[in-house]
N, C-alpha and C positions, 0 to 999 in steps of 0.2 A: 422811731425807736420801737422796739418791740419788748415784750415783758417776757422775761424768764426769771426761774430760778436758778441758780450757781451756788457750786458744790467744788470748793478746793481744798486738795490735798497735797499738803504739801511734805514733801520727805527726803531724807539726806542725800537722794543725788536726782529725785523730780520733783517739779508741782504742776498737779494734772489740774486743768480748771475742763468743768464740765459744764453747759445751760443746757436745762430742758423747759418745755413750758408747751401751751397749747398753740403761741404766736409761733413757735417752731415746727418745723414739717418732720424735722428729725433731732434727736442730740446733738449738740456742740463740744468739741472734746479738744481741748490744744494742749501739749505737753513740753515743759522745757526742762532744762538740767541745772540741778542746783549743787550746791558744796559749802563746805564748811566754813567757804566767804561771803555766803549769800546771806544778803541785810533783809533788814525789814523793807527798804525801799528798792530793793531787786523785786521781792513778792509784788508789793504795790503797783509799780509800774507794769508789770507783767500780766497783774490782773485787770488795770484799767485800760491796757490796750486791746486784751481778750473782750472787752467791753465793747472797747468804742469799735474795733473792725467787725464786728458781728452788729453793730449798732443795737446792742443789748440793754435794757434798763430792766433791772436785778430788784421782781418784789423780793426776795429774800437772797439772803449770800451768807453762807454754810461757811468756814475755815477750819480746816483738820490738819492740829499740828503735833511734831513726834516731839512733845514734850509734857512737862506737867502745865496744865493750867489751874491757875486760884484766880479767881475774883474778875471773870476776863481778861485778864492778864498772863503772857507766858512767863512762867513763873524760872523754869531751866527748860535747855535742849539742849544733851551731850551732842546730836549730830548736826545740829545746825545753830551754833553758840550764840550767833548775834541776835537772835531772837527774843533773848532773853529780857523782859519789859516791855514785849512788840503785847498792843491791844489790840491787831488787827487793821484790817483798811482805813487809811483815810477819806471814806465816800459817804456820803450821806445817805446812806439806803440800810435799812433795818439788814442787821448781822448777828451772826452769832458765832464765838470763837470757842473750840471745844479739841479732847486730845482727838490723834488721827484713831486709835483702837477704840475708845469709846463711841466715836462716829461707825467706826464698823460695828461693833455692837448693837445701837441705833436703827442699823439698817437689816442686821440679822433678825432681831426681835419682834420684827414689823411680822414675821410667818410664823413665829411659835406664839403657840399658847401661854397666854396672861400668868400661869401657874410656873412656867419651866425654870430652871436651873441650868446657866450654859457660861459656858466660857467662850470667845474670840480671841485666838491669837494672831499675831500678824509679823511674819516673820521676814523684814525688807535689808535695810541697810543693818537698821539694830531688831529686836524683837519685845514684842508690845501687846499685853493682853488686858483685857476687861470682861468682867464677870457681872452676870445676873444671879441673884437667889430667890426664888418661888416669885420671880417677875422682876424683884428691887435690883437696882444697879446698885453693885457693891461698891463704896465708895470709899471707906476708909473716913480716918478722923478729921484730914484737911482734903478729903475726897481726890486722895492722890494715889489708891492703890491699882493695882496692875503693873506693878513694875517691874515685870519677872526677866527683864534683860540684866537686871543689877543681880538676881539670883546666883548667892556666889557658888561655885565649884569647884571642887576639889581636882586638883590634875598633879603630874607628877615635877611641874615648875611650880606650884604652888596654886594656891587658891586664886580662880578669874571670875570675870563675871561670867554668865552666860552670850552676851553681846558679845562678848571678846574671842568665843566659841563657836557659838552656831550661828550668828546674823551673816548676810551679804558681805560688810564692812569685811570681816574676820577673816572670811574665804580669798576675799581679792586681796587682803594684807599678806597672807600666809602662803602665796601662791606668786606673787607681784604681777598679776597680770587682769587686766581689762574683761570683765567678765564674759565679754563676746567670743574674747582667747579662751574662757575658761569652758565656755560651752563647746567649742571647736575640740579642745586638747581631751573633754571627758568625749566626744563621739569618735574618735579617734582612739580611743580606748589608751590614757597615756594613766600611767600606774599611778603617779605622783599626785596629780590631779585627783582623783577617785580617792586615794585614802585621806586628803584633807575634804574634802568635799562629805565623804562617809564619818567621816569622826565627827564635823559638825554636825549631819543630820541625826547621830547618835546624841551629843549634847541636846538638841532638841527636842529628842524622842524622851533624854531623861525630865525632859520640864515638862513636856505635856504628861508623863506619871507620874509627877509631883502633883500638879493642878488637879487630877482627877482622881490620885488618892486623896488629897486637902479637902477636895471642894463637891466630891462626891454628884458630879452634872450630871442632868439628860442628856446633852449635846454641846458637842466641842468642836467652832468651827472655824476652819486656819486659812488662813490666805499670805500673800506673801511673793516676792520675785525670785526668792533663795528657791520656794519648795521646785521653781523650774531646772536646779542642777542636775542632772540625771543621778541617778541614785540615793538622794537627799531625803525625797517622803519616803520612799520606802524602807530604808535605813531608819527614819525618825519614828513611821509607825510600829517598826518589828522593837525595837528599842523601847518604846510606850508600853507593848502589849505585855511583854519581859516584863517590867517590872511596876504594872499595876496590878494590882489585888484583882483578882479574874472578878468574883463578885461587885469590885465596880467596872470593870472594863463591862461585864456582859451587858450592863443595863445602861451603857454611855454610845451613842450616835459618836464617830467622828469623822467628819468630813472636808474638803476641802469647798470652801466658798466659789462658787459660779460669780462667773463674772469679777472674778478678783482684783481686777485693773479698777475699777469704779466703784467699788465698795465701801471705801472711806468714804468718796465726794458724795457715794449717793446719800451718805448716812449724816453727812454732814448737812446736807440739803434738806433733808428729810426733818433734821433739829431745828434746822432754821425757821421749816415752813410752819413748824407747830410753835415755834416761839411768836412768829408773827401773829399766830392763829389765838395765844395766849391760853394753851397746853398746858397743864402744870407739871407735867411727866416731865415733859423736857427740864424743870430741875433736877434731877436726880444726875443726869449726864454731865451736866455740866460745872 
């Protein structure tokens, strides 16, 4: 067996399991597809085979899920329902169960400065942010805040959420087509495609100048499989810039996260290791 750590993230239509460790020559990275029937024992099985065909033993295993967590426990998940009561693995190796945004926050914060002010959004199936203030993870009363996909929005059918607007989910709803189609039909320059694809990354663009009038950061940093539509970040930036107060726009970084594919696992890996290490920081995340 060899010893790693493992970082899974799991989301409304993957769950990427990641090992790295010094027994490995390189990362492990296996990815499968998940949906709105995927149980807590689709996850389980999925990660203990990740296990055993790498003949991996896990000092620590990270779980990042797109929902609220309380108490180690998933408390809801709009995108993946069945979840809801899921504690995690049933394996006996030190775990730690945390949301998939907070884990990216986690792993964003590991490069700024102890003082910063930052927001992570992550904008996949639905869209899912988490905040730092002068270092503290903003947590809210049952440490469930970040939940700017319920952020509701005024449109001219009436008030939606923002997930309903700008997430992944939203574009393949309103389009009826497989997002690979959707990539094809925006290179192909097909009009119809472009203006839902553009109107979400405007819904976007209005949440991220909401969060940075609110919350007044040094840095704002986004990741995400939607921001890859053609036209979508730059739609969502021009749309941000519009309507935040130039005075906090000038003094706010915003970027998109490198390496965006593995930024929840790594950040979820990265909680786990310092829970094992018995961190105290990692309460704030979780």
């Amino acid at each position: 067996m060899r010893n790693a750590t493992v970082g899974v993230d799991i989301g409304g239509t993957k769950l990427l399991m990641l090992a790295d460790g010094p027994d490995l020559e390189t990362p492990i990275t296996r990815r499968t597809a998940t949906g709105l029937s995927t149980s807590p024992g689709d996850i389980e099985e999925a990660v203990q085979t990740f296990l055993a065909d790498h003949s991996l033993k896990p000092a620590a295993l990270g779980i990042a899920v797109p929902g609220l967590v309380e108490d180690g426990r998933v408390r809801i998940s709009d995108v993946l329902p069945q979840l809801r009561g899921w504690q995690g693995i049933r394996e006996s190796v030190p775990q730690l169960l945390v949301n998939d945004i907070r884990g990216a926050l986690a792993q964003e914060a590991a490069g700024l400065p102890n003082s910063s002010s930052a927001a992570v959004i992550v904008c996949g199936t639905a869209v899912g942010s988490a905040y730092l203030c002068e270092g503290r993870v903003v947590r809210g009363s049952r440490g469930w805040a970040g939940e700017v996909g319920s952020m509701p929005m005024p449109t001219p059918q009436g008030v939606k959420r923002l997930d309903d607007l700008a997430g992944g989910a939203a574009i393949v709803h309103a389009l009826g087509r497989r997002p690979e189609q959707i990539h094809t039909a925006l290179a192909t320059g097909d009009p119809q495609a472009q203006r839902v694809v553009n109107a979400a990354g405007e819904a976007f663009g209005l949440a991220i100048a909401s969060l940075v009038n609110i919350l007044n950061p040094d840095v704002v940093r986004i990741a995400g499989g939607t921001l890859g539509y053609r036209g979508y970040w730059d739609t969502a930036i021009a749309t941000a810039r519009t309507h935040t107060l130039p005075e906090l726009w000038d003094v706010c970084t915003i970027d998109r996260i490198q390496a965006t594919q593995l930024v929840v696992a790594r950040g979820a890996m990265r909680l786990a290791v310092a829970a094992v290490d018995g961190q105290k920081w990692v309460q704030q995340y979780v």
